[in-house]
N, C-alpha and C positions, 0 to 999 in steps of 0.2 A: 554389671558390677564395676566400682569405680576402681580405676589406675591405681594403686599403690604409690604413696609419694617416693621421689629418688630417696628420700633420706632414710625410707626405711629399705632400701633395696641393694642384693649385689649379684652380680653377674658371675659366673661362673667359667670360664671360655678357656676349650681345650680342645685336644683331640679325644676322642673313647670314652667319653664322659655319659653315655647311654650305655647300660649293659656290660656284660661281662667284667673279667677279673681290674680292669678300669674302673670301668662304673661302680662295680661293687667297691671298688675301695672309696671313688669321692664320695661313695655315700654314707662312709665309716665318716671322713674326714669332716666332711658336712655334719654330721650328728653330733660330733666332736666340739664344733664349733657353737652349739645348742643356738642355732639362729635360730629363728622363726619359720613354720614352714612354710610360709608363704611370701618371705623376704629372701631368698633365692634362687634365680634361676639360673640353670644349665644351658649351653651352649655348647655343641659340636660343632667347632671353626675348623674351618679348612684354606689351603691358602689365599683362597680368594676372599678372607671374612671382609666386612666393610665397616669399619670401624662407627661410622655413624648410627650402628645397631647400640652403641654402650650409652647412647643418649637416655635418659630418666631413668637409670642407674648410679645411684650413690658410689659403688665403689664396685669395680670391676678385677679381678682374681685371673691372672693370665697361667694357663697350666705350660709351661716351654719357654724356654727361652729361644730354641728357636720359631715358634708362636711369636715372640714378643719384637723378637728383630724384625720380622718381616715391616715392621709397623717403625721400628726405632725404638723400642720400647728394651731398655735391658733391666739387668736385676738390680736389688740395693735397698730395696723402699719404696716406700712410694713415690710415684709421679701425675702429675696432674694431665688432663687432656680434658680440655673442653669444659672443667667443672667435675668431671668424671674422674677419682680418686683410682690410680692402678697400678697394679704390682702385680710384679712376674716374679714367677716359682718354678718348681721343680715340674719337671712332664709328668702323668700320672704313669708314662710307659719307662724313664727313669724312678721312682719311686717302686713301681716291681722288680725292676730289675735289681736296684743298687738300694735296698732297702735302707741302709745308712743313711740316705738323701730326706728322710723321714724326719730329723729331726732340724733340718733347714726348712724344710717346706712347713710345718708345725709352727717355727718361728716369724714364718712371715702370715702364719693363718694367724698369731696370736695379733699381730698389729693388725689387722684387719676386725677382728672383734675387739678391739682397745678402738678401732677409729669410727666401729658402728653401736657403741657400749653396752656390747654384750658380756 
């Protein structure tokens, strides 16, 4: 089966993001988002991720800001790396806890399906 082009594609990259009260929520957030099922994929980074994994990925979805420093990566918007469209949000282990954080992270999943035109 062939590649999926970057432009239909986005990365998903977090901690908890398989499983439990984590995972179950990004896959509320995901639904929310009505991509395609097949124009998302999930990643459990840890701190060793290597950033040249976000290669033929349109736009990559950072869960952390501490996720996003390791790299230089802070919040705001978008930022570019490599052609690779990324934005950092809220942790999904912040979003359990401080449920209020729900409606920042919401606002930066809405520019992300404004930048994939969903």
């Amino acid at each position: 089966m062939a590649r999926k082009a970057a432009v239909d594609r986005i990365l998903i990259l977090g901690r908890g993001v398989h499983g439990g009260p984590s995972g179950e929520l990004l896959t509320k957030m995901v639904a929310s988002m009505h991509a395609p099922q097949d124009g998302v994929t999930l990643f459990d980074a840890g701190d060793d991720f290597d950033p040249s994994r976000l290669k033929g990925f349109r736009v990559c979805v950072i869960l952390g800001e501490e996720l996003g420093a390791l790299h230089g990566w802070k919040r705001g918007g978008f930022l570019d790396w490599n052609g690779v469209r990324l934005i950092v949000t809220e942790s999904l282990e912040d979003l359990l806890q401080r449920p209020a954080l729900k409606r920042s992270a919401w606002e930066d999943l809405k520019l992300v399906m404004r930048e994939m035109g969903w």
